[in-house]
C-alpha positions as CSV (number, residue, x, y, z in Angstrom):
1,X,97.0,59.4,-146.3
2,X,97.8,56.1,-147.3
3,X,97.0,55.0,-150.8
4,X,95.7,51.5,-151.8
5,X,98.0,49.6,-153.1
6,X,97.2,46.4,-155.7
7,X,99.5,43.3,-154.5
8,X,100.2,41.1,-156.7
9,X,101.9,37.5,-156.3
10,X,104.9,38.0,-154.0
11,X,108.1,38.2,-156.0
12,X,109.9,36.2,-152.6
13,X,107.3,33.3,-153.2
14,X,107.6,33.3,-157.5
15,X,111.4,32.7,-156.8
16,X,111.1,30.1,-154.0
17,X,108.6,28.1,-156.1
18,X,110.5,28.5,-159.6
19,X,113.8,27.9,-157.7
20,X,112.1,24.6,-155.8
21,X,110.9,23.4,-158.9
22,X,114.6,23.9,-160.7
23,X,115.7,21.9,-157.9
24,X,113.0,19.3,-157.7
25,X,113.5,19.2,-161.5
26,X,117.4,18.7,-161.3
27,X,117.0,16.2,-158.6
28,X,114.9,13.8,-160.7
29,X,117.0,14.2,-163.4
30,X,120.1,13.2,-161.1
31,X,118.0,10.3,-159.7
32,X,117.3,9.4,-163.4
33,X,120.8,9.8,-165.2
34,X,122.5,7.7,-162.3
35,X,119.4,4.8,-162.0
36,X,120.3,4.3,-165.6
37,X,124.1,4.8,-165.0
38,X,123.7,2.1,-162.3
39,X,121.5,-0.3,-164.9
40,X,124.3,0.5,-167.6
41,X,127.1,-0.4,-165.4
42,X,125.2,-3.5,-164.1
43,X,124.4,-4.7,-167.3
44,X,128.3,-4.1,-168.4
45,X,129.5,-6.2,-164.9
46,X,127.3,-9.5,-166.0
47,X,127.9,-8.9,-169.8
48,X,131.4,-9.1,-168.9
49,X,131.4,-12.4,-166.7
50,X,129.1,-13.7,-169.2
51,X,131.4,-13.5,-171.7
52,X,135.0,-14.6,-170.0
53,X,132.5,-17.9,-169.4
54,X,131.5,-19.0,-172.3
55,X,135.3,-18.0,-173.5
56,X,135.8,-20.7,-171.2
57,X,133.6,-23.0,-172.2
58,X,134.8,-23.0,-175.8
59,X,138.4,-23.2,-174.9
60,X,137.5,-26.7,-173.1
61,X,135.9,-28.0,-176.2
62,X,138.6,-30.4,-177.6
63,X,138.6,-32.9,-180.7
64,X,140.1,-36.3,-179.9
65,X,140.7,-39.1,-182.3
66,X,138.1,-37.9,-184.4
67,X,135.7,-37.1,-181.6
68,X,134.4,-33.9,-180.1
69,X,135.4,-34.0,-176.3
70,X,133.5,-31.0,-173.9
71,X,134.6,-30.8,-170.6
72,X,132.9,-27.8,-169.0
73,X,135.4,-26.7,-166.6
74,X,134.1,-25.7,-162.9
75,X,135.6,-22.1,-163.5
76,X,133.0,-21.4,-166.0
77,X,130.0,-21.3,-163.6
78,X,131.9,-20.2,-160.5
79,X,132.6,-16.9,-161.4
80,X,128.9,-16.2,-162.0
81,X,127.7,-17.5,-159.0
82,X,130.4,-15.5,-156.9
83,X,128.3,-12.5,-158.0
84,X,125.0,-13.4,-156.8
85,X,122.7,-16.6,-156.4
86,X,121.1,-16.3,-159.7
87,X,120.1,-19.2,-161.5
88,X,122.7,-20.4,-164.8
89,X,121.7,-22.2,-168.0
90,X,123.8,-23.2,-171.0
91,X,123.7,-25.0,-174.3
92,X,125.9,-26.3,-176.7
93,X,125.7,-27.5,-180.0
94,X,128.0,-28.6,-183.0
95,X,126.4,-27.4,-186.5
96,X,123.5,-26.4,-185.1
97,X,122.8,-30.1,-184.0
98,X,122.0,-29.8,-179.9
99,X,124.8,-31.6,-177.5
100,X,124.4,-30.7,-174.4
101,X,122.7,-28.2,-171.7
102,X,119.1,-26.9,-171.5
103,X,117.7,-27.8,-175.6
104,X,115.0,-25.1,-175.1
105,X,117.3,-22.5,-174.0
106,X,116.6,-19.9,-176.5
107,X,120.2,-18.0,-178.1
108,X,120.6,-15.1,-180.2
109,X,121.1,-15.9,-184.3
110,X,123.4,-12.6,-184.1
111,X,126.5,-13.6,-185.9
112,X,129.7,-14.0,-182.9
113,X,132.8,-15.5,-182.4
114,X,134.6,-16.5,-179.2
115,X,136.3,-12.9,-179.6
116,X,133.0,-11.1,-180.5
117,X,130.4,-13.1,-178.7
118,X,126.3,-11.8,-178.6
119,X,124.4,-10.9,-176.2
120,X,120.7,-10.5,-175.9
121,X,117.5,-10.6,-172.9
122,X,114.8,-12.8,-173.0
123,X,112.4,-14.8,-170.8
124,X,113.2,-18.5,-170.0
125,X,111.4,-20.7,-167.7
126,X,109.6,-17.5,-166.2
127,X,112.7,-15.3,-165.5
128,X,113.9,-12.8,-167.4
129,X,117.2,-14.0,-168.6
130,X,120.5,-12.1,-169.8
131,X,122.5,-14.2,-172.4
132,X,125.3,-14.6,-174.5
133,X,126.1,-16.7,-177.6
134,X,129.5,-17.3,-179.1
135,X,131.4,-19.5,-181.6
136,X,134.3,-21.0,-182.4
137,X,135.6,-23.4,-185.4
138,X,136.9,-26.4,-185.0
139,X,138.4,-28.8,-187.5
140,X,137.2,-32.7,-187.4
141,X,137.6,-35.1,-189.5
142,X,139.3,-32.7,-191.8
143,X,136.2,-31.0,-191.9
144,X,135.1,-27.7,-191.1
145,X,132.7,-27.5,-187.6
146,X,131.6,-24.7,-185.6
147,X,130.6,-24.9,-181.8
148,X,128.4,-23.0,-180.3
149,X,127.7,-22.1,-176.7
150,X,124.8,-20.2,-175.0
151,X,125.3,-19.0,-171.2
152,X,122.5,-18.0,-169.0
153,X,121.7,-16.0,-166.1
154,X,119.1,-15.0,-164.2
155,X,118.9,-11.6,-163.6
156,X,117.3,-11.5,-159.6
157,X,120.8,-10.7,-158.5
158,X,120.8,-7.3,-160.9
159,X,117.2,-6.0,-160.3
160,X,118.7,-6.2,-156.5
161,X,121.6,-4.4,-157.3
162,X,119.4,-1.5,-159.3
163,X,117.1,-1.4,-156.6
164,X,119.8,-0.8,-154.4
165,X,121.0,1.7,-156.0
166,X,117.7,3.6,-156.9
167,X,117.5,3.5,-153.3
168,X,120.6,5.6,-152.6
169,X,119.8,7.9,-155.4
170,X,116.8,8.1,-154.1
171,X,117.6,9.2,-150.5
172,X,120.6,11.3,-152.4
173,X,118.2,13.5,-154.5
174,X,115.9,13.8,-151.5
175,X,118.7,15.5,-149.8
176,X,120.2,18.0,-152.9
177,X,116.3,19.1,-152.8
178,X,116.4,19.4,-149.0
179,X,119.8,21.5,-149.1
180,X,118.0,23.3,-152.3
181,X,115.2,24.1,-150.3
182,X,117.3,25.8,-147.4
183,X,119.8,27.4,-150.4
184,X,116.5,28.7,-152.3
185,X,115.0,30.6,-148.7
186,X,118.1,31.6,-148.2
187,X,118.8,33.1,-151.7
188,X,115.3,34.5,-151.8
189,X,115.5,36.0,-148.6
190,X,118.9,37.9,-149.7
191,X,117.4,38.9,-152.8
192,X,114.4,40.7,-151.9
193,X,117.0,42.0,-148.9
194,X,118.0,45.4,-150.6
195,X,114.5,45.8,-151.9
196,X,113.2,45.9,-148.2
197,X,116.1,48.1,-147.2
198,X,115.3,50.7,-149.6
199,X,111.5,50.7,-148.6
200,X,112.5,50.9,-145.2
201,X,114.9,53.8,-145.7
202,X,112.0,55.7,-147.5
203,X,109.7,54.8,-145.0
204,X,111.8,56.2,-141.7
205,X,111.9,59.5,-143.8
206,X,109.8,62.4,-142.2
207,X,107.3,64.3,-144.8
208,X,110.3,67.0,-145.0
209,X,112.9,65.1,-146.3
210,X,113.0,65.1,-150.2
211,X,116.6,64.2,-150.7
212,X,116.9,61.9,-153.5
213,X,117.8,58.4,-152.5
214,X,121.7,57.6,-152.8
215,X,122.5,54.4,-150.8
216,X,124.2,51.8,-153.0
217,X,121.8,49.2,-155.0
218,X,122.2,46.3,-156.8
219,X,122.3,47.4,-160.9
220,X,118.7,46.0,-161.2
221,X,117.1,48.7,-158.9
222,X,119.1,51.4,-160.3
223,X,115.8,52.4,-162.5
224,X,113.6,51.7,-159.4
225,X,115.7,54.3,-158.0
226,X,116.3,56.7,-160.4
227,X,112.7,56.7,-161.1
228,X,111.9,57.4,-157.4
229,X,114.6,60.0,-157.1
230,X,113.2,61.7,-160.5
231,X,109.8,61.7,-158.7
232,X,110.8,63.2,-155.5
233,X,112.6,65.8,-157.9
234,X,109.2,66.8,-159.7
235,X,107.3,66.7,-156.1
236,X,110.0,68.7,-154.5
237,X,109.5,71.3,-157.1
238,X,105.6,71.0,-157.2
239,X,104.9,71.4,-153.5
240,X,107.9,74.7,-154.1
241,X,104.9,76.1,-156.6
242,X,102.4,75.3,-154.0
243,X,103.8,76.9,-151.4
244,X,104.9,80.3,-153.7
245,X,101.5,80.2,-155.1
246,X,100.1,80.2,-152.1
247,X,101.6,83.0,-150.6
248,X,100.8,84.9,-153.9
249,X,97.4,84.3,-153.7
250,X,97.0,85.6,-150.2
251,X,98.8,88.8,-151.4
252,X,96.8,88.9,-154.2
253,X,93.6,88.5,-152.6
254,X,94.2,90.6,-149.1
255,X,95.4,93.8,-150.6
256,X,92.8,94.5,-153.3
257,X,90.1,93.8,-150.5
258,X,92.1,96.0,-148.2
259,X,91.4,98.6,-150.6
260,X,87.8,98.5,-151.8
261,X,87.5,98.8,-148.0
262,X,89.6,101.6,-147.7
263,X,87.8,103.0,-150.5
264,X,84.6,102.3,-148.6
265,X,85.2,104.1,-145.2
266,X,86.7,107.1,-147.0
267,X,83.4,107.2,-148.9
268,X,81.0,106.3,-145.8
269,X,82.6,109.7,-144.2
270,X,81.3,112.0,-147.2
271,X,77.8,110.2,-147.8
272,X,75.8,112.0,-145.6
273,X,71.9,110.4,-146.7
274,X,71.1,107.4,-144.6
275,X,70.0,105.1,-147.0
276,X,73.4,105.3,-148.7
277,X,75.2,105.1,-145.6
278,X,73.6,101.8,-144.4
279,X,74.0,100.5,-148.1
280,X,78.2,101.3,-147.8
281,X,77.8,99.8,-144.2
282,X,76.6,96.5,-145.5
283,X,79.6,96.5,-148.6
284,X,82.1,97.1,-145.8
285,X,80.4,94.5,-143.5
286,X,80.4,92.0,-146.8
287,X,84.3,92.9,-147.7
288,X,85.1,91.9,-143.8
289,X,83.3,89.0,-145.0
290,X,84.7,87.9,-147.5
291,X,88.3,89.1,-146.9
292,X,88.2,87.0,-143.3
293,X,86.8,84.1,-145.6
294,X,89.4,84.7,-148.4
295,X,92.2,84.7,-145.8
296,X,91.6,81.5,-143.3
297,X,90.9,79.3,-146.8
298,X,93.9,80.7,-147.6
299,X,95.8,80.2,-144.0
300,X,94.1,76.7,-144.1
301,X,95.8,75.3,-147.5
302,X,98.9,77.0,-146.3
303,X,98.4,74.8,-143.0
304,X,97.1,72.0,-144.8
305,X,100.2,72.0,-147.2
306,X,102.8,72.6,-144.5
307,X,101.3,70.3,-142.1
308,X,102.6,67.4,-144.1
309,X,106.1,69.2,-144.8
310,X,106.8,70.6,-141.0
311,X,109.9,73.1,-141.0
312,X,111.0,72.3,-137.4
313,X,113.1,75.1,-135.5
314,X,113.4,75.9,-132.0
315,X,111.8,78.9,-131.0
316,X,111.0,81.0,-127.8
317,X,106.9,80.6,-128.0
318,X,106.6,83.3,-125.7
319,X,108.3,85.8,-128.3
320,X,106.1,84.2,-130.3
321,X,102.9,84.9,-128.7
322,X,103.7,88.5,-127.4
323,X,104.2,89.9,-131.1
324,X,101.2,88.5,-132.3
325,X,99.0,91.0,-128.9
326,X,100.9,93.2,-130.0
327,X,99.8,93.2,-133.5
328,X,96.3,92.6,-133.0
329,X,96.0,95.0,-129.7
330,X,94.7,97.4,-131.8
331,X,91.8,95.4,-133.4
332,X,90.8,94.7,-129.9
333,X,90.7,98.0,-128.7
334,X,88.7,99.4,-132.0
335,X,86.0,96.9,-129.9
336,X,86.9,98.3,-126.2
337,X,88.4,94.7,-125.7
338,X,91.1,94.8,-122.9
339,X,93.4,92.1,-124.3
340,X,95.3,90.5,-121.5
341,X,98.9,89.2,-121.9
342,X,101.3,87.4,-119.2
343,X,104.4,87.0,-120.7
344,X,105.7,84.6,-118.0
345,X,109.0,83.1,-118.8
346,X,110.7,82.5,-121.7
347,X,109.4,79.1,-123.5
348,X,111.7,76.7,-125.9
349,X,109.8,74.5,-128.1
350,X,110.5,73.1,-131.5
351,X,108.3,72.9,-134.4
352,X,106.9,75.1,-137.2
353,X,107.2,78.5,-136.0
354,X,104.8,79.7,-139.4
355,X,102.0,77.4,-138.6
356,X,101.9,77.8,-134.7
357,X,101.9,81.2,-135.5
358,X,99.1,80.9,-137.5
359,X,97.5,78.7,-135.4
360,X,97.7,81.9,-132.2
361,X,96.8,84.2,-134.7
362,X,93.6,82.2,-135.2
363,X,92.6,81.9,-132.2
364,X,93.2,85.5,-130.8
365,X,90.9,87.0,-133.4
366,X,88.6,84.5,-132.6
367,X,88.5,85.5,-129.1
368,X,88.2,88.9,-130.6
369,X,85.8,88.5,-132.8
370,X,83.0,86.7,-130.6
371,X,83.8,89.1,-127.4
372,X,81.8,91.8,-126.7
373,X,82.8,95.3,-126.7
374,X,83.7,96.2,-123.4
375,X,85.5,93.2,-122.0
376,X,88.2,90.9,-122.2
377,X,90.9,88.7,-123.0
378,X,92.8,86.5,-121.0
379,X,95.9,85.1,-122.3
380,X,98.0,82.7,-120.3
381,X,101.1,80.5,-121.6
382,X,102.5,78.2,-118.9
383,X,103.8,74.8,-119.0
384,X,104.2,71.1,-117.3
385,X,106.7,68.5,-117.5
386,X,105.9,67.3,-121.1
387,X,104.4,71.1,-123.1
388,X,103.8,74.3,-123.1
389,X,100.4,75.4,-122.3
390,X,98.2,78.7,-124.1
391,X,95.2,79.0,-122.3
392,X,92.3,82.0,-123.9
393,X,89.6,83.1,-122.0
394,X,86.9,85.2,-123.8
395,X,83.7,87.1,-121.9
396,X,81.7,86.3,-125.3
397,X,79.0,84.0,-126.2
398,X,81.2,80.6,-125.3
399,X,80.4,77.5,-127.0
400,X,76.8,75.6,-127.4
401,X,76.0,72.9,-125.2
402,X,75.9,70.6,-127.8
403,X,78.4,69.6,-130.5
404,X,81.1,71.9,-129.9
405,X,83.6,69.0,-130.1
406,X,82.6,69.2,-134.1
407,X,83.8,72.9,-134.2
408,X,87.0,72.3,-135.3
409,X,85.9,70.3,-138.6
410,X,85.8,72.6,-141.4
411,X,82.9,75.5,-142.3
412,X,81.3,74.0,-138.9
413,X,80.4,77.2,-136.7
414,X,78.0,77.1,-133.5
415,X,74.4,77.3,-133.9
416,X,74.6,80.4,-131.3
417,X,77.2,82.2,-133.7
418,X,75.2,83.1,-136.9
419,X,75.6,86.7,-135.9
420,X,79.1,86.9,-136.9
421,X,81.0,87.3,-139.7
422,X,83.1,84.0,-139.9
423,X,84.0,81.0,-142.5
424,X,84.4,78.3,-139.5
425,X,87.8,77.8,-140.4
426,X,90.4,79.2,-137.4
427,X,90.0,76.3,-134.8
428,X,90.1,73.9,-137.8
429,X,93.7,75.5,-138.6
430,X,94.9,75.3,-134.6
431,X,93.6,72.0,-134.2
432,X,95.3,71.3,-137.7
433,X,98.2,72.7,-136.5
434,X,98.1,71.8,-132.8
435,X,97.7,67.9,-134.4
436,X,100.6,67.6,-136.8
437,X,103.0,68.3,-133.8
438,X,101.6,65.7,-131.4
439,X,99.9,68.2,-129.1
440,X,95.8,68.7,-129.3
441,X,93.7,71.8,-129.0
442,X,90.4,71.7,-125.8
443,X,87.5,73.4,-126.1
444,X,85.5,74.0,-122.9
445,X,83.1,76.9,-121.6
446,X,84.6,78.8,-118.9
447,X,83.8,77.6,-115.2
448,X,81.6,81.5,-114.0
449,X,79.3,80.6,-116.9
450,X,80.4,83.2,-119.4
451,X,82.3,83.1,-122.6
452,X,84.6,80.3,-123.8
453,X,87.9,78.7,-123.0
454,X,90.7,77.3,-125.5
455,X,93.6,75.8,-125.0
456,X,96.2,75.1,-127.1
457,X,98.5,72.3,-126.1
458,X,102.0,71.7,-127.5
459,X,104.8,68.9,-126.8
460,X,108.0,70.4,-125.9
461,X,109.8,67.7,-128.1
């Protein structure tokens, strides 16, 4: 009986997502930390070259008989155009007083020297602009003057470079997450990996094997395990009660109504009015009763239990079979039933010797009980290519027309077999029985029209 079981989110999917979105998380963080290493570096390259140029420029600037002489040299602008095609401005001026170069070129009011110049952004002519302001003191006229020069550039040529660069981050990051992705299967898929191997070695196990589970786990199913091997330990020991109890209570129950039967016959022998007699009739017919009823509920836990829990051994059936006529020969001949046995050869089969024991059992008194007196069983044990084969014929009452393929469900009896004692249990336990080792039990009428026909079918394995 399978159990319903709750699933929850799968534990495989939680770590693919939360392991996708470490890796989608990382690879925007990459694509972030080198976009601005890129701008950084960038903006270092043309802060550099900015600054060697207007060096330039203010080493050029000469005084000359009194006069302030400034000869850009071509070197100054060169080397910023090598980089890129961007646009260049400048601006120079002598105490603040404009000279030459763009007079609306904005500069930065940052204090700076030729050795320390200043840089700064800002928007000229409707381009953003990176420039750089620096100084330098000159004497003229024995008076104190200070130069300054602003250079200009456009910064087309570095927004190509970033984007450029984003670009290749871009496709980079892509790929980490795409060889995350494959790592993050991967990883998940060796993860859950002992998880299925455990459930799968528990599964293969047949309903006998209670061994504890001891292949090697990683440390984090070492509970799981322990905790599975602590319950196997408490059902092992449970279904051990089960069984003893059972047995116990079929003892228990059997031999005091063995006894108040006893008890009864001796009694119906010395009883000599009629009335009484009939009365101790009925107490032994009600202690058959109930002591056939006791001991097929009891025979049908037993089964029910062991069905699950199957000790297989091999066994010769027809050994099998020929001790249990030979214990309940006598029953049939209280009735005058000729009970009919061929032994045939001996038959190997495997299974559980105690239930297909019970099973036969079962089924002979069966045969016995609903045969009338005077006639007889027919026992038969023969087998094919694939199982052995016990075939019972009866003389008795046989089964109804109708619905007899619901006389093996439990307390179900034929509507023509009111008249005798029975619980409706002994084909429930064969067909129990004859089930839970792959064979099946047939119930059929016999062909002359009288009394019934069972057979009892059982892989050889």
């Amino acid at each position: 009986m399978n159990g319903h079981v709750t699933a929850t989110r799968s534990i495989r999917r939680r770590l693919i997502v939360r392991l996708l979105a470490s890796a989608a998380i990382l690879a925007v963080i990459l694509f972030l930390v080198v976009q601005s290493f890129g701008r950084q570096l960038a903006q270092e390259s043309q802060d550099n070259i900015l600054a060697a140029s207007v060096t330039s420029v203010l080493d050029a600037i000469t005084v000359q008989d009194g006069a302030l002489i400034v000869d850009i040299p071509y070197s100054a602008f060169s080397m910023l155009g090598n980089i890129s095609d961007d646009r260049v401005f400048y601006r120079i001026e002598q105490n603040q007083v404009y000279l030459t170069g763009y007079e609306d070129l904005p500069f930065t009011t940052a204090r700076s020297t030729k050795s320390q110049p200043a840089f700064a952004t800002d928007h000229y002519l409707g381009e953003d602009i990176r420039l750089v302001t620096a100084s330098r003191k000159l004497s003229l006229n024995n008076q104190p003057s200070v130069v300054r020069a602003t250079i200009a550039q456009t910064r087309n040529g570095q927004k190509q470079t970033l984007r450029q660069i984003s670009q290749t981050v871009l496709f980079l990051g892509i790929g980490f997450f795409a060889i995350a992705m494959v790592l993050t299967f991967y990883a998940a898929q060796s993860t859950i990996g002992p998880l299925r191997r455990l459930a799968a070695s528990v599964s293969r196990r047949g309903p006998q094997d209670l061994r504890p589970v001891e292949s090697p786990v990683p440390s984090e199913m070492v509970p799981l395990v322990r905790s599975l091997n602590q319950f196997i330990g408490r059902l092992k020991k449970s279904l051990s009660q089960s069984e003893e109890f059972i047995a116990e209570a079929a003892h228990r129950v059997r031999t005091p109504l063995a006894t108040v039967r006893m008890q009864a016959e001796v009694t119906l022998r010395r009883v000599e009015r009629d009335e009484n007699r009939e009365a101790l009739r009925e107490m032994i017919r009600a202690i058959d009763e109930s002591s056939r009823a006791a001991g097929q509920l009891l025979d049908h836990a037993m089964v029910t239990f062991r069905t699950d829990h199957l000790l297989v051994e091999t066994f010769d059936f027809r050994v099998l079979v020929d001790e249990l006529v030979t214990r309940l020969r006598p029953i049939a001949e209280l009735k005058e039933i000729d009970l009919r046995w061929q032994k045939g050869a001996p038959l190997l089969i495997k299974g559980d010797a105690i239930l297909i024991q019970n099973a036969v059992r079962n089924l002979i008194d069966n045969a016995i009980k609903y045969s009338p007196t005077e006639s007889s069983i027919k026992l038969t044990l023969s087998q094919d290519r694939s199982g052995a084969i016990l075939q019972l014929m009866d003389q008795g009452i046989g089964f109804p027309d109708e619905g007899f393929e619901l006389l093996t469900d439990r307390f179900v009896r034929g509507a023509n077999a009111h008249d005798t004692i029975g619980s409706g249990l002994g084909l429930t336990i064969a067909d129990d029985v004859a089930n839970a080792h792959g064979g099946c039990l047939e119930l059929k009428n016999n062909a002359e029209g009288v009394g019934a026909c069972v057979i009892f079918y059982l892989p050889l394995r």
